[in-house]
N, CA, C and O atoms as a GROMACS GRO file, in nm:
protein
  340
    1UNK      N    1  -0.350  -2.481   2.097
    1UNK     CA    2  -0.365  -2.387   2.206
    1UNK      C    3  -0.502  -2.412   2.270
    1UNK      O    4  -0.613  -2.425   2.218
    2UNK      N    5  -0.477  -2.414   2.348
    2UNK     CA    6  -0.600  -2.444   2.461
    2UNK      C    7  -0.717  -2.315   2.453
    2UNK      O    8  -0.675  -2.202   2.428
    3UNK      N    9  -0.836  -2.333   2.472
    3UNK     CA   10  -0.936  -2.208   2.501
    3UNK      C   11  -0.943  -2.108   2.552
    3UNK      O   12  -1.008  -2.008   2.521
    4UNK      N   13  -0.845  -2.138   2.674
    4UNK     CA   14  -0.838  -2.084   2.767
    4UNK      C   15  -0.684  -2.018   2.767
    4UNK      O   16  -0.653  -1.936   2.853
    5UNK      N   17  -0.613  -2.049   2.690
    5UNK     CA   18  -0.528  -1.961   2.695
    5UNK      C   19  -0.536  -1.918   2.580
    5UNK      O   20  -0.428  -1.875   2.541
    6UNK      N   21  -0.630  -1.908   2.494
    6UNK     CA   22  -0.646  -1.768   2.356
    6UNK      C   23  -0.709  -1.637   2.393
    6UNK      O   24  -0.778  -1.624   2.494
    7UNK      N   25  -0.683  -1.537   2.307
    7UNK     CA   26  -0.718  -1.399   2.354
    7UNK      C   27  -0.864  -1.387   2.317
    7UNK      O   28  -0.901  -1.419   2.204
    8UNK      N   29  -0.953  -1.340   2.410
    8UNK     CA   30  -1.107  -1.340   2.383
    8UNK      C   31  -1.125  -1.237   2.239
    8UNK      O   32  -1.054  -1.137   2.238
    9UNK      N   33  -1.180  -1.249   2.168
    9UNK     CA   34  -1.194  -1.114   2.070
    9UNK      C   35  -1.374  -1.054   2.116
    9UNK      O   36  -1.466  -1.120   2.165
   10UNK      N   37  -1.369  -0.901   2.074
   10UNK     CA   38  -1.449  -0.811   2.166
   10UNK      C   39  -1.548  -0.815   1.971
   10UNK      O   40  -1.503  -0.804   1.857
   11UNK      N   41  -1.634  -0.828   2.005
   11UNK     CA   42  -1.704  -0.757   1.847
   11UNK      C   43  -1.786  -0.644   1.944
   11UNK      O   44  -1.838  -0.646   2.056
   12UNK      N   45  -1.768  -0.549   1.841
   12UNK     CA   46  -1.841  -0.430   1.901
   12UNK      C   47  -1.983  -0.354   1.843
   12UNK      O   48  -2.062  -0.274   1.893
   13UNK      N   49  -1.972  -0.426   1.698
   13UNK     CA   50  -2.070  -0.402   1.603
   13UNK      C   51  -2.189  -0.524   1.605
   13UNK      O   52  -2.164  -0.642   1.578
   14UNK      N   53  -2.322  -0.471   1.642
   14UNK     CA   54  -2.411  -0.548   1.612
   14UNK      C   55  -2.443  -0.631   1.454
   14UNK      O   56  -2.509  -0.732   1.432
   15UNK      N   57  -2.384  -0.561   1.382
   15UNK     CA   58  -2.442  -0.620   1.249
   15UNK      C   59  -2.340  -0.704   1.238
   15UNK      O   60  -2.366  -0.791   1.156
   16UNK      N   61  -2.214  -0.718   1.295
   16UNK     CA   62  -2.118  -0.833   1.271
   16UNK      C   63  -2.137  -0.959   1.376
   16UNK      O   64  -2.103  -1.073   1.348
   17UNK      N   65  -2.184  -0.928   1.473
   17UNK     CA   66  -2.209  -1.029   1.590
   17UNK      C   67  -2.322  -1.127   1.501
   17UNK      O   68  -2.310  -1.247   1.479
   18UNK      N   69  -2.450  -1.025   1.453
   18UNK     CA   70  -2.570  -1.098   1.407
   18UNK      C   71  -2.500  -1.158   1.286
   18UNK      O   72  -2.554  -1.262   1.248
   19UNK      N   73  -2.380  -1.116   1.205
   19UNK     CA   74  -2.359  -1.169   1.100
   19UNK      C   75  -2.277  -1.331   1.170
   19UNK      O   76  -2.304  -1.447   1.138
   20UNK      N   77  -2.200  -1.295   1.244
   20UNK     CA   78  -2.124  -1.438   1.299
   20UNK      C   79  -2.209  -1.498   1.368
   20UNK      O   80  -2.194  -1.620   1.365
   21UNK      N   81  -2.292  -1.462   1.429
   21UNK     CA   82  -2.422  -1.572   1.484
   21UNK      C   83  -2.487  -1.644   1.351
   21UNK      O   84  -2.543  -1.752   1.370
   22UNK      N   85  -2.484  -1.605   1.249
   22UNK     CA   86  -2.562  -1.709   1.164
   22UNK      C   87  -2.486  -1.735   1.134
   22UNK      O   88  -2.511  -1.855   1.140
   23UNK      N   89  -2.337  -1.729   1.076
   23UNK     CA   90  -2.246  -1.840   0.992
   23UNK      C   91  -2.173  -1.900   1.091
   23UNK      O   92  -2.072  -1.966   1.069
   24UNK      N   93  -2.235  -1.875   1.234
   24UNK     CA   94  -2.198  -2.012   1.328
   24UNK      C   95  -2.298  -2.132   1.366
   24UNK      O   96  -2.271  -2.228   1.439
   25UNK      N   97  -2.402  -2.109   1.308
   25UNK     CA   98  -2.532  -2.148   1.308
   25UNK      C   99  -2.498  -2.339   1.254
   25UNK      O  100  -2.540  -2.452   1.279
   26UNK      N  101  -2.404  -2.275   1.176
   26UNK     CA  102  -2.422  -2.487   1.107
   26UNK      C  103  -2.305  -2.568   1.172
   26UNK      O  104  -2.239  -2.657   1.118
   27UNK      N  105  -2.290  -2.503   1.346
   27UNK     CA  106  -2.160  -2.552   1.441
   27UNK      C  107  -2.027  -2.516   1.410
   27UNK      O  108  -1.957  -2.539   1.508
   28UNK      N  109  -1.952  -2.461   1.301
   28UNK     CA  110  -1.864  -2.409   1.309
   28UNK      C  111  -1.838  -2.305   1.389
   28UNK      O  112  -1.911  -2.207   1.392
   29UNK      N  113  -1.676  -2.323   1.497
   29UNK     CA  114  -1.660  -2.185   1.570
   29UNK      C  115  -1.604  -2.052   1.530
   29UNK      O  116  -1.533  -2.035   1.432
   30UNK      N  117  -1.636  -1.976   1.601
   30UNK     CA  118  -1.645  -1.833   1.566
   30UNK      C  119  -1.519  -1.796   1.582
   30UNK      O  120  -1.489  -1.677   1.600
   31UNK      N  121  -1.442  -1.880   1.578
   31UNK     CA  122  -1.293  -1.862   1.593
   31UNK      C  123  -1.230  -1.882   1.420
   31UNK      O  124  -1.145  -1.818   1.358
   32UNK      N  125  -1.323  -2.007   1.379
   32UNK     CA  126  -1.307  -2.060   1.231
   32UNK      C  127  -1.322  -1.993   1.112
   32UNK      O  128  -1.260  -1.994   1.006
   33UNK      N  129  -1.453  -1.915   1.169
   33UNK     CA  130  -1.527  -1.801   1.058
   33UNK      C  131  -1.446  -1.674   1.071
   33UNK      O  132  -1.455  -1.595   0.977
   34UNK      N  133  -1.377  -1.647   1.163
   34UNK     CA  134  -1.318  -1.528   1.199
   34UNK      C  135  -1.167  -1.529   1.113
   34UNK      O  136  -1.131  -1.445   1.030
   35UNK      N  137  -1.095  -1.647   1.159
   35UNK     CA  138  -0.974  -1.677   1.058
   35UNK      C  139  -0.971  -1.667   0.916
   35UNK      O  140  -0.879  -1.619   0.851
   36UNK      N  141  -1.119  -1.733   0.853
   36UNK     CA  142  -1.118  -1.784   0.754
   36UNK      C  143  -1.096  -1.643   0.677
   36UNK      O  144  -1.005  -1.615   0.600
   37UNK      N  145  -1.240  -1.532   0.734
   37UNK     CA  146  -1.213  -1.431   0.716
   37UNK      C  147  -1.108  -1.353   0.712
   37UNK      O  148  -1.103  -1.277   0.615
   38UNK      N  149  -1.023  -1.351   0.789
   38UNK     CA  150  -0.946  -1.278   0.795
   38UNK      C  151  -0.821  -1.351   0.668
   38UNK      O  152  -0.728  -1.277   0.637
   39UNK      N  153  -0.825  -1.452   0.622
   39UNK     CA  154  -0.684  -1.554   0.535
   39UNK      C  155  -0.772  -1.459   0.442
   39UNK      O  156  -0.698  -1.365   0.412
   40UNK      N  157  -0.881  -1.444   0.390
   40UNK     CA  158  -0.924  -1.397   0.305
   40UNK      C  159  -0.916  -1.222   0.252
   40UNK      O  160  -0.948  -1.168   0.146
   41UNK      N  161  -0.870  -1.181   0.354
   41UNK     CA  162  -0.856  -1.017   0.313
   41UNK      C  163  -0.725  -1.007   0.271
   41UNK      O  164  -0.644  -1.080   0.328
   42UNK      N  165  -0.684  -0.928   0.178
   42UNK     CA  166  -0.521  -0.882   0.135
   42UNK      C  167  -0.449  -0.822   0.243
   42UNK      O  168  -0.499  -0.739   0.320
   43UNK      N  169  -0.354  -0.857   0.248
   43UNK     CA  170  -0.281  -0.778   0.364
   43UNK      C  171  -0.207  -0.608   0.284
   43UNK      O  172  -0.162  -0.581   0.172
   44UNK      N  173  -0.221  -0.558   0.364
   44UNK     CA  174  -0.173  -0.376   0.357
   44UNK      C  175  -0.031  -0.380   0.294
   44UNK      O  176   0.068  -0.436   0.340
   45UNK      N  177  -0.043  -0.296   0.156
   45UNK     CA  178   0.092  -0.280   0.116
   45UNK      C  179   0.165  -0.170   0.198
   45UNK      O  180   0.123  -0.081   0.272
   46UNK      N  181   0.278  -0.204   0.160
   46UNK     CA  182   0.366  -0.119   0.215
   46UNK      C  183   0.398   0.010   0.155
   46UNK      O  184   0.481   0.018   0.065
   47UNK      N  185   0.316   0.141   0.216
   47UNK     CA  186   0.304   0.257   0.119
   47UNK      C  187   0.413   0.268   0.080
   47UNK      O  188   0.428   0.229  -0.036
   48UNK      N  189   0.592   0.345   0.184
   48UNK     CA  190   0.704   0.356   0.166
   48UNK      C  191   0.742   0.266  -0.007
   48UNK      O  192   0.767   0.316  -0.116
   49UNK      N  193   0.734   0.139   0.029
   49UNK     CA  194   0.812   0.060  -0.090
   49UNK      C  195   0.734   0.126  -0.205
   49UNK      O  196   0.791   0.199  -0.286
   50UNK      N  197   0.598   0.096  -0.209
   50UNK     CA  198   0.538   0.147  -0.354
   50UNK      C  199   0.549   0.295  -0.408
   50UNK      O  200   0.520   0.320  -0.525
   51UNK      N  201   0.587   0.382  -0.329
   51UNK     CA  202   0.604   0.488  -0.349
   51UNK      C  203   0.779   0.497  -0.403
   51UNK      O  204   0.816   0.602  -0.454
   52UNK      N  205   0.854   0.408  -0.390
   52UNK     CA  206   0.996   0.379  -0.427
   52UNK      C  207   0.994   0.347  -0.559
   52UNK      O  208   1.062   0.394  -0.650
   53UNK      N  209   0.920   0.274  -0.563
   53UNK     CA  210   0.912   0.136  -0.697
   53UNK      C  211   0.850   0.256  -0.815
   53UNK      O  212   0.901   0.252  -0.927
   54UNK      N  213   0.736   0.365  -0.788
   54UNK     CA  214   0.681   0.423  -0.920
   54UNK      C  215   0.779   0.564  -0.908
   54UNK      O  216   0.772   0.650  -0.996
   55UNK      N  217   0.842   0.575  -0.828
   55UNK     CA  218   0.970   0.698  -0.818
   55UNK      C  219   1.070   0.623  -0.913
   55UNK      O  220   1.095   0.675  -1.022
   56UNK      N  221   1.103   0.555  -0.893
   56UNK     CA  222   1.232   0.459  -0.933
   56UNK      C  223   1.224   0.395  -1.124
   56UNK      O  224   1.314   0.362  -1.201
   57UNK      N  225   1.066   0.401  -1.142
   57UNK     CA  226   1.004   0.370  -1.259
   57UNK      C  227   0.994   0.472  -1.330
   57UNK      O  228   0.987   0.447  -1.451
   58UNK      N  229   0.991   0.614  -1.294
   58UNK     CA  230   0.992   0.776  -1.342
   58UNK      C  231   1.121   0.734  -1.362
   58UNK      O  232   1.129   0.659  -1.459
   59UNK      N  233   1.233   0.756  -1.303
   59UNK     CA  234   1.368   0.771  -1.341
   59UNK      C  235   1.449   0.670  -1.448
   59UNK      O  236   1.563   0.675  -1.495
   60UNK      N  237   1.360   0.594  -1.461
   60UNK     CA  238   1.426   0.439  -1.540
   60UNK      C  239   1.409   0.487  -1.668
   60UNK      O  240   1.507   0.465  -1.740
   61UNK      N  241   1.286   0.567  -1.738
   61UNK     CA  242   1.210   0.601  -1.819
   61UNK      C  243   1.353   0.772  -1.867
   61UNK      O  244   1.380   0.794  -1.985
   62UNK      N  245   1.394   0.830  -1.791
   62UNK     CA  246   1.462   0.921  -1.807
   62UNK      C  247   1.619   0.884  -1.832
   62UNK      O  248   1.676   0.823  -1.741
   63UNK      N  249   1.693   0.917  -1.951
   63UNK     CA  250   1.798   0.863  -1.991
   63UNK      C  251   1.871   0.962  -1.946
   63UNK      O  252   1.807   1.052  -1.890
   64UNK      N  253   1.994   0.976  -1.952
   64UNK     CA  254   2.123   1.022  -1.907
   64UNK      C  255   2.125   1.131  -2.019
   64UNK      O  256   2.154   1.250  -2.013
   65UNK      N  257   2.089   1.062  -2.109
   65UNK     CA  258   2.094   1.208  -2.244
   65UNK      C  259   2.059   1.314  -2.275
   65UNK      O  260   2.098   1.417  -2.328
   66UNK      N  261   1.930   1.245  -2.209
   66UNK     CA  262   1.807   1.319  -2.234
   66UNK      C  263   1.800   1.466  -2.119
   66UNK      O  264   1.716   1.557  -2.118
   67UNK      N  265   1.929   1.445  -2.024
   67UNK     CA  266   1.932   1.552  -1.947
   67UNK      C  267   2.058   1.681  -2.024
   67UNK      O  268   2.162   1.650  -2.082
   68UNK      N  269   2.026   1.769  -2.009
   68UNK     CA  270   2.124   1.854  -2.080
   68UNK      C  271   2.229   1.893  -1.971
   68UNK      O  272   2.206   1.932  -1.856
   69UNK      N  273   2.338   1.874  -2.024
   69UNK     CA  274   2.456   1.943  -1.927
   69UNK      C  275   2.433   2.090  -1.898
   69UNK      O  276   2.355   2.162  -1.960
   70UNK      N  277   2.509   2.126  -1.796
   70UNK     CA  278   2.469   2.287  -1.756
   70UNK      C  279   2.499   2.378  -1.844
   70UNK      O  280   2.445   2.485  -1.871
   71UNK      N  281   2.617   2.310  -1.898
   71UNK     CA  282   2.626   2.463  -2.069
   71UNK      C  283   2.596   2.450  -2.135
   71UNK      O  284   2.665   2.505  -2.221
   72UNK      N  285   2.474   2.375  -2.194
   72UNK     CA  286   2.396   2.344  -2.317
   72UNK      C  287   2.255   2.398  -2.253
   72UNK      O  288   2.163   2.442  -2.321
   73UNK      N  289   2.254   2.388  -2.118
   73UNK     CA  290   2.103   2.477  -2.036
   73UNK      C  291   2.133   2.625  -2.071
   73UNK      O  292   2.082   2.701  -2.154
   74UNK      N  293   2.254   2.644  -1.962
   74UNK     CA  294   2.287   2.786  -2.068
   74UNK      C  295   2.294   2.845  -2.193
   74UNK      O  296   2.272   2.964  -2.218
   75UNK      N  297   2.324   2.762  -2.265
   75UNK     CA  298   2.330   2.834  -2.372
   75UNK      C  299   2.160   2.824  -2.456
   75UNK      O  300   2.123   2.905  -2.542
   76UNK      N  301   2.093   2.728  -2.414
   76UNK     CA  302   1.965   2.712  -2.495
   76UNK      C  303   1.869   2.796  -2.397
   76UNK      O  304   1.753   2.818  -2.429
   77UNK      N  305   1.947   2.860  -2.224
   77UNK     CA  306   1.798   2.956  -2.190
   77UNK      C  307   1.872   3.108  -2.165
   77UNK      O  308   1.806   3.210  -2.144
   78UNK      N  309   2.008   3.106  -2.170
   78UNK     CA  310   2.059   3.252  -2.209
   78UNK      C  311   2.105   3.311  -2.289
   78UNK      O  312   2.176   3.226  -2.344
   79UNK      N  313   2.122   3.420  -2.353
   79UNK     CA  314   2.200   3.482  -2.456
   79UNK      C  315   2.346   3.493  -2.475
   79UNK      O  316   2.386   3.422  -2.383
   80UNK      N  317   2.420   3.524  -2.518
   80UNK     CA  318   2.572   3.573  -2.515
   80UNK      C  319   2.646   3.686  -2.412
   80UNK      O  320   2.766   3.708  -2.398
   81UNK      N  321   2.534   3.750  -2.346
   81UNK     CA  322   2.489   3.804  -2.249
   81UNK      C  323   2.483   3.832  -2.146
   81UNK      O  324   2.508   3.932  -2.078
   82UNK      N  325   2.446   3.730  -2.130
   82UNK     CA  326   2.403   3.673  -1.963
   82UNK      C  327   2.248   3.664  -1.969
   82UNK      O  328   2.181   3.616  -1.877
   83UNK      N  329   2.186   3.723  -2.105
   83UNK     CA  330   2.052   3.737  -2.059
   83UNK      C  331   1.951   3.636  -2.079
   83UNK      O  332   1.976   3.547  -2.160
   84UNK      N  333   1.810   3.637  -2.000
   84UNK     CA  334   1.712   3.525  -2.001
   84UNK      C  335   1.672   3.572  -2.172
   84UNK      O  336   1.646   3.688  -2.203
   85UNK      N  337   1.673   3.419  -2.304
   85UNK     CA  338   1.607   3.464  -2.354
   85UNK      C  339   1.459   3.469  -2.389
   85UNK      O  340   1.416   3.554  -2.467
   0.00000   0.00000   0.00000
């Protein structure tokens, strides 16, 4: 891609301009240092999925057994009754 048809980038922060002015200092362009940077940061997980995956990891952990049917709830939280015991 030509120079002239790439998108200018704006730095807006002095301490990053002064920082890319010196690690352009040994002729590498500020296009190079900027990429390199950027291959170098992790990219953003995807909250949605990870929030699936440790939901989904709670339930894996919970057996089918281990849930009580509704007349074994009844009978282990009411009386003969009807009442709370």
């Amino acid at each position: 891609m030509t120079r002239r048809a790439q998108q200018p980038i704006t730095i807006r922060s002095d301490r990053a301009a002064h920082r890319l002015a010196l690690l352009t200092r040994g002729g590498r362009s500020q296009a190079s240092v900027i990429e390199e940077a950027l291959e170098r940061m992790p990219l953003p997980k995807d909250a949605e999925s990870e929030l699936r995956a440790r939901i989904e990891a709670i339930l894996d952990q919970a057996s089918p057994a281990s849930i009580p049917s509704m007349a074994a709830f009844d009978a282990r939280e009411y009386d003969e009754h009807g009442q709370p015991r």
